[in-house]
N, C-alpha and C positions, 0 to 999 in steps of 0.2 A: 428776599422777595418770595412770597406765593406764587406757585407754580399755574398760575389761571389759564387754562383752555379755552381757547376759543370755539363755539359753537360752528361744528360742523355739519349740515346734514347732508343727508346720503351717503356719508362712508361706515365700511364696515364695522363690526363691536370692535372698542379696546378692549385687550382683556389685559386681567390683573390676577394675581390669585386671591384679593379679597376686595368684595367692592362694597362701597359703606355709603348709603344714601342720608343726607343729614350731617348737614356740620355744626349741628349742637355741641356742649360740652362732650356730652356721651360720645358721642361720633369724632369729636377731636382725638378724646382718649382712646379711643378704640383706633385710631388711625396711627398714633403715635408708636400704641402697642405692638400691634400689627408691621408696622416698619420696626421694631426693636428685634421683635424677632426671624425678620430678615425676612420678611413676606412683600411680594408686592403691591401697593398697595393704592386705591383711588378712593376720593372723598370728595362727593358730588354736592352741592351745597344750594340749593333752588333761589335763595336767596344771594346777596353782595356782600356778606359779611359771615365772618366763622362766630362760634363758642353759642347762638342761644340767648338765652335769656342772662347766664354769666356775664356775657357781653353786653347785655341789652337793658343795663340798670339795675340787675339784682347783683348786691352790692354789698347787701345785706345778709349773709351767708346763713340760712338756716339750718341745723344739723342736729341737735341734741346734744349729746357724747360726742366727743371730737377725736376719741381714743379710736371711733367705730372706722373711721377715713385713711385710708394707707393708700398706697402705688402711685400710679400719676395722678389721682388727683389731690392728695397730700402733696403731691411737687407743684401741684398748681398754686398750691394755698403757702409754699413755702418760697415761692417765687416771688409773691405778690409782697411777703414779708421782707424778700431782699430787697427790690424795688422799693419799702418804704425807707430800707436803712438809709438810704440816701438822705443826704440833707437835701439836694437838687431838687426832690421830688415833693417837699413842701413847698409851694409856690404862695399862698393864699394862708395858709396860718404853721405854725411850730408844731412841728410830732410831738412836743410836752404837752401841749396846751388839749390837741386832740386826744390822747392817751389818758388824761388827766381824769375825763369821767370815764374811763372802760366804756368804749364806746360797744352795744350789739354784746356785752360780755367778753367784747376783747380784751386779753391781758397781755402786757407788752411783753413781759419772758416768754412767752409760748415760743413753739416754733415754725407755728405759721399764722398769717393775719386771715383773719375772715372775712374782712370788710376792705371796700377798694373802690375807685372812680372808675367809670365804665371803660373809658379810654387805655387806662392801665390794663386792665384785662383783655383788653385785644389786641395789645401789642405782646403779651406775655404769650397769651392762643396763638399767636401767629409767629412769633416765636418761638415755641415749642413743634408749631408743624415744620418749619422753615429746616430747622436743626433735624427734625426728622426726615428730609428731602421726600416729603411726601407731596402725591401730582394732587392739585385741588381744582375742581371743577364749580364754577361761578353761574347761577342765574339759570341753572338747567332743573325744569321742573317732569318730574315722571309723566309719562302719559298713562292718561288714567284710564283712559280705554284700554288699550293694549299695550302696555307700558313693559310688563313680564309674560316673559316665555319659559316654558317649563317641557322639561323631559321626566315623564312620571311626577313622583314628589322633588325633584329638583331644578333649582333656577336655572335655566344656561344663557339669560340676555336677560337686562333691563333695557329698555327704552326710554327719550325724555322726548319731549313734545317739541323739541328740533328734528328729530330724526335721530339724534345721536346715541348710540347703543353700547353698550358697556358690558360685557363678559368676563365671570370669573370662576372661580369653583368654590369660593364661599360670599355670601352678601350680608350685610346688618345695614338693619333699617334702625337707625338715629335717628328719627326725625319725632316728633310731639307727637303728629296726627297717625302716624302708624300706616302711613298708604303703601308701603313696599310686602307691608306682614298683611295687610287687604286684598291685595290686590293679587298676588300669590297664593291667595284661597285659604287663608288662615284664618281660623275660628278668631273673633272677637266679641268682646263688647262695650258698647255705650250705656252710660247711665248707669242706676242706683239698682244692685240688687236689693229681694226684700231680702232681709235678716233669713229667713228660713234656707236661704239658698247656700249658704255654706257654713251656717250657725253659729251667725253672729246679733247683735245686739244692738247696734249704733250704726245699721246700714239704712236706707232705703229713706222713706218719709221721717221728716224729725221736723217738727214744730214745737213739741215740749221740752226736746231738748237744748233748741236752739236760741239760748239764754244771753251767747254773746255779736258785739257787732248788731244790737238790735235796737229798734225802737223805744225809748222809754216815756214817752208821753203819747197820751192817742192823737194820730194823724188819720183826717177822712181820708176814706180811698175815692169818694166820687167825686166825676167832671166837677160837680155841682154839689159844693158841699150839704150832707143830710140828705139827698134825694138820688134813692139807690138807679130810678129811672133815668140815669143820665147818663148810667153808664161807668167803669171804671176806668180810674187815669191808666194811661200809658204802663204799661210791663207789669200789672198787678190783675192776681189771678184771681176765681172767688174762692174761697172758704173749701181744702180739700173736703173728699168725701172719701178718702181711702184710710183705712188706718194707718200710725205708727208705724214704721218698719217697711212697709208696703213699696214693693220696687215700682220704680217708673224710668222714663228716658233723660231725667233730667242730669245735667253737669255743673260742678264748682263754676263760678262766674269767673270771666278775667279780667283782666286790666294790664296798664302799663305802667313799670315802674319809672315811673320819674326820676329826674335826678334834678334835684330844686336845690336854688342859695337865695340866702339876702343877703349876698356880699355885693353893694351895687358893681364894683368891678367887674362882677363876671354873671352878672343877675341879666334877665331877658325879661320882660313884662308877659303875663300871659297873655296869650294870641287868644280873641276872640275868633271862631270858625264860624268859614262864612255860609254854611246851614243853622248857625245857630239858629234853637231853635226855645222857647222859654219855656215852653208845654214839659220839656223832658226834666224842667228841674221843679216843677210844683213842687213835688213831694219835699224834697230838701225845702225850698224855701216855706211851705206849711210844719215844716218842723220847727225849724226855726222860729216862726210866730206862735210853736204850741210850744215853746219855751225851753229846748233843748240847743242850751250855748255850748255844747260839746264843736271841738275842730273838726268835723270830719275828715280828717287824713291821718299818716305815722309818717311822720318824716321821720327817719333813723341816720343819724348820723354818720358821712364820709370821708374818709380825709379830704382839707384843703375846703374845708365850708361848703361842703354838697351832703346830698342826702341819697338816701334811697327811700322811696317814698313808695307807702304799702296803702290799703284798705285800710277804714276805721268807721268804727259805729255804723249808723242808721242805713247813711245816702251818701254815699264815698264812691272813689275810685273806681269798684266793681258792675260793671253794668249789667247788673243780676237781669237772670232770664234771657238775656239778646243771643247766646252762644250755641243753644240746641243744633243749631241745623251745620254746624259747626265741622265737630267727626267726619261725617260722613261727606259734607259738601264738594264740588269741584272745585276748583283752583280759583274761579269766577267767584263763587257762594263766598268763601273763605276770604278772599278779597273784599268784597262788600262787608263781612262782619267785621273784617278786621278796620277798615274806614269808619264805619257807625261806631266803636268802641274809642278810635282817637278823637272823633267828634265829640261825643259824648266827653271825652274826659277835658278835653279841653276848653270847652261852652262849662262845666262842673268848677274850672278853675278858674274861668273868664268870670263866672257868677260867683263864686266867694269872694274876689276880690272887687267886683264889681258891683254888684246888684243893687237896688233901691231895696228889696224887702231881705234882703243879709242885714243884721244887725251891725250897726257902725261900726264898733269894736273889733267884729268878726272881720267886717271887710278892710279896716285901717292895717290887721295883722297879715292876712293874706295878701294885700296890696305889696307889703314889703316885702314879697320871696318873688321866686320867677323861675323860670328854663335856664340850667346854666350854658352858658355860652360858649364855653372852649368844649360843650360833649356833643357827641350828634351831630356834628358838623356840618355833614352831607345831608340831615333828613331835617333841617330845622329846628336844630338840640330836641326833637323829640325820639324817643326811643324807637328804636328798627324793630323790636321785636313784641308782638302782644305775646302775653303771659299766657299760654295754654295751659292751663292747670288739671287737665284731663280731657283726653277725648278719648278714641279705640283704645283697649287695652287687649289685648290679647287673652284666649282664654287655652291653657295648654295642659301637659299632665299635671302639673301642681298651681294653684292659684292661691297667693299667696293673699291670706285671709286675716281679720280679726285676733284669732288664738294664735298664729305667731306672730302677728307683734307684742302680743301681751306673754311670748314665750309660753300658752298655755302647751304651745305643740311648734318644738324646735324642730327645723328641718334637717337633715342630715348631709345632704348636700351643697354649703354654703359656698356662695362668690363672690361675698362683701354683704357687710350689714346696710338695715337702715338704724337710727335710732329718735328720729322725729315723733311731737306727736302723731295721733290720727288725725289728721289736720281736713276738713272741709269747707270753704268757706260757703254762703248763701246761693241756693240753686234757682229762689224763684221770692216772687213776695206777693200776699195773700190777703187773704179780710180775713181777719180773727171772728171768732163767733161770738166776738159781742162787736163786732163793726167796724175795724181801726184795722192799720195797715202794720200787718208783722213781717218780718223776713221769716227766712225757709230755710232750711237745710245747714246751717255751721256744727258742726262737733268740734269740738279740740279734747280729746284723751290722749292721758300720756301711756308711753309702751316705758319697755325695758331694750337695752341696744339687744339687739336680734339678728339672727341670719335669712340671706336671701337663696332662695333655692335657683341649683343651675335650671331645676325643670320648668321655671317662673321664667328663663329668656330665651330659649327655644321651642318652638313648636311641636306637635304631635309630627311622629314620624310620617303618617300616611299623609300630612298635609303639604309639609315640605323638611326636607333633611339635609339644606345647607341654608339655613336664614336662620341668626341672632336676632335677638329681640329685646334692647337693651334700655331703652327709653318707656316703651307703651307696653312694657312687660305682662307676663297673667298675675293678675292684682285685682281685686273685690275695689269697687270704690273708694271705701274709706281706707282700706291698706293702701292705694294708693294714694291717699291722702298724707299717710307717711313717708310710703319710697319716694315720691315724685321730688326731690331735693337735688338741686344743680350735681353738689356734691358726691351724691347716691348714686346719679343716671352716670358720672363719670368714672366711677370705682367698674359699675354694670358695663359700659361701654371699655374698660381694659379686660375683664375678666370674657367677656363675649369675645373678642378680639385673641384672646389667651386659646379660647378655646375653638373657633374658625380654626387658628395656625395649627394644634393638635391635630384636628380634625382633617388637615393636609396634609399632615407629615405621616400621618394613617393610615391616610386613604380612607376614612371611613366619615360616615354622616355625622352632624353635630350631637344626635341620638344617642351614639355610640360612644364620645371621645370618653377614654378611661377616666372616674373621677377622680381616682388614685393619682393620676398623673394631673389631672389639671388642678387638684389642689396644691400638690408638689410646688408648683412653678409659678402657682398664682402667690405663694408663702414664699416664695423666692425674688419674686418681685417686690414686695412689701405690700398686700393684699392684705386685712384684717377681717380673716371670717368669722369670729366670735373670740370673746373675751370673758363671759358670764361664766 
């Protein structure tokens, strides 16, 4: 069992010697690590549920190199592999039959699976904290007013919006949104730099580039098709005026990984939501009648007839544009985004399997899948967690850019690779300048496996000199288009956790800790900082 705290307010800080806000995968692993090396240790979680998006439907493990993944989160992935040996754990179909197409690039000799039902992963998360007797703190969200207390550059209290306050002598902010490295006075950013800003190539505005996941037949963008007086539909912009490359505020879109079957045993009909509303899907269904039979979705195959199910093409998943105000939002704001995003995807599903103008074919296919029914038990088999695919990123002594992931300019002090593309999906959608509805912003380039710099997960010293930054690390846009991989945030999240415990054993700020010795120990754990 999880060690879950009950919300006190008004009594004095616990303290800990490391306090970790975010029980993301990152923040599991750093929690784990952290309790390994004999520290004390708390994991505050704003949410009912540990592990993130791991947990929350991505299932689909995306990595690159698999060689780049070592220490605990290699043991998460070799976990999930012991779990499949079972035969118990086929319920719904034979491990031959699943194996049989390499599902996601799975191959069964490996030594760990990449792919896995949601439920599995959070019984293994929670098993791996459990076994580490670490205290976990449920449903406690920071106060965003005055949540951190500082002596000079360092933290000596968090607060959460019970009253309850938490003291340590080191803190990592795990969390997506990055409100702990905020709110502690640390330099960030939102949105696209332009290319000039740390000279790169594939930053900032991309319409030329953005070839995939896109439109391929013209779709009007107005109320009233041909009649620009009318106004444009719903989340479509006009026609930039900035160049190529050209930064703005804008963020990769989200969504929610579903976990979908057509096994009617364990299948759920999609729930029409009761804002539906049919204004938000014109655009899909004018695609459809301008003759684009494409599925829009990726269902990726899970063990036991489920999926994990991504973005695809035109009018998918993604509820491009709706996310801006996101970053930065209060708890309230982020709430609201996060409801418009299940509405939206859910009326998305309601309408392929349902609609009158869905083409019959289309909608007889989608009719037969659904919500599977033994996941999510507690939220409606819909997933607990929206996909923040970037908000603040921190901006520190090294920002980890373009030319290292393409190894143009290898860093020297590494704390785990990434090896993903540069992955972006659509920021926004537009009137092309001959009149027709494009998407905005996808790159997909490939790097080479690469190292992550320790200066990319802590902060400048004058800003603060005990706060990890493991998750919303300093990352350009599109770099972190590559780092931002479940896999990645939990190598970041041991290796930050490695280097908090150093940095007590010290005495000295995370600024300082020897890299000599945190590489030592981070290679001692099984840590893979380069292999090129």
């Amino acid at each position: 069992m999880l060690a879950c705290l009950v919300p006190c307010a008004g009594l004095g800080a616990e303290s800990h010697d490391i306090v970790i806000y975010g029980g993301t995968s990152g923040g599991v692993a750093a929690a784990v690590q952290a309790a390994r090396m004999g520290k004390s240790v708390v994991l505050i979680e704003p949410t009912r549920f540990l592990g993130g998006l791991t947990t929350g439907g991505l299932g689909a493990t995306d990595i690159g190199n698999k060689r780049a993944i070592g220490g605990v989160s290699r043991e998460f992935y070799q976990r999930v592999k012991r779990h499949y040996a079972d035969p118990a754990a086929w319920t719904l179909q034979t491990r031959e039959s699943y194996f049989a197409k390499k599902p996601h690039g799975q191959a069964e000799q490996e030594d760990a699976m990449w792919t896995f039902e949601p439920h599995v992963a959070t019984a293994i998360i929670n098993a791996m904290v459990a076994e580490a007797k670490i205290t976990v703190v449920f449903n406690e969200r920071l106060d965003l007013a005055k949540g951190v207390a500082k002596e000079g550059p360092r933290i000596t209290r968090i607060v959460m919006e019970s009253g309850r306050g938490f003291s340590g002598k080191m803190f990592i902010d795990a969390t997506y949104e990055g409100d702990l490295m905020a709110k502690a006075g640390v330099s960030y950013h939102v949105g696209r730099e332009a290319n000039t800003q740390y000279g790169e190539t594939i930053n900032g505005l991309q319409t030329a580039g953005a070839v995939k996941h896109q439109f391929v037949k013209n779709v009007d963008p107005y109320v009233e098709p041909g009649n620009p007086a009318s106004g444009l539909l719903p989340g479509i912009n006009p026609t930039p005026t900035k160049e190529d490359g050209s930064g703005d505020h804008r963020i990769q879109a989200y969504n929610f990984r579903m976990c979908n079957t057509s096994d009617p045993r364990n299948r759920v009909p999609f729930p029409k939501p009761a804002d539906y509303d049919e204004r938000r899907y014109e655009l899909l269904l004018r695609n459809f009648e301008a003759g684009d039979a494409r599925h829009p979705w990726n269902p990726v195959r899970m063990p036991n007839l489920k999926t994990d199910t991504n973005n695809n093409f035109a009018v998918s998943t993604d509820y491009i544009g709706m996310n801006y105000a996101y970053p930065d939002g209060d708890h309230a704001t982020r709430e609201r985004i996060r409801a418009e995003h299940e509405s939206y995807q859910k009326g998305l599903m309601w309408t392929l399997a349902n609609h009158p103008r869905v083409p019959r074919k289309t909608r007889e296919a989608y009719a037969k899948w659904g919500l599977a029914r033994d996941e999510f038990t507690d939220n409606g088999n819909w997933p607990r967690q929206l996909y923040v695919r970037e908000a603040r990123r921190m901006v520190s002594d090294h920002v980890m850019c373009e030319k290292n992931c393409r190894r143009v300019e290898v860093v020297p002090d590494s704390v785990g690779m990434g090896a993903y593309n540069m992955d972006s999906h659509h920021t926004q959608r537009i009137v092309s300048r001959d009149g027709f509805v494009r998407n905005e912003g996808d790159i997909q380039i490939g790097t080479k496996p690469y190292p992550i710099s320790y200066r990319s997960i802590r902060p400048r010293a004058a800003e603060c000199s005990n706060l990890l930054v493991p998750v919303c690390l300093a990352a350009s846009h599109i770099a972190y288009g590559s780092i931002r991989m479940e896999p990645v945030f939990m190598v970041m999240g041991q290796s930050a956790a490695t280097a908090a415990s150093l940095a007590i054993d010290g005495k000295s700020s995370v600024q300082n800790v020897d890299y000599g010795k945190l590489r030592e120990r981070l290679l001692k754990d099984g840590q893979v900082l380069d292999f090129e």
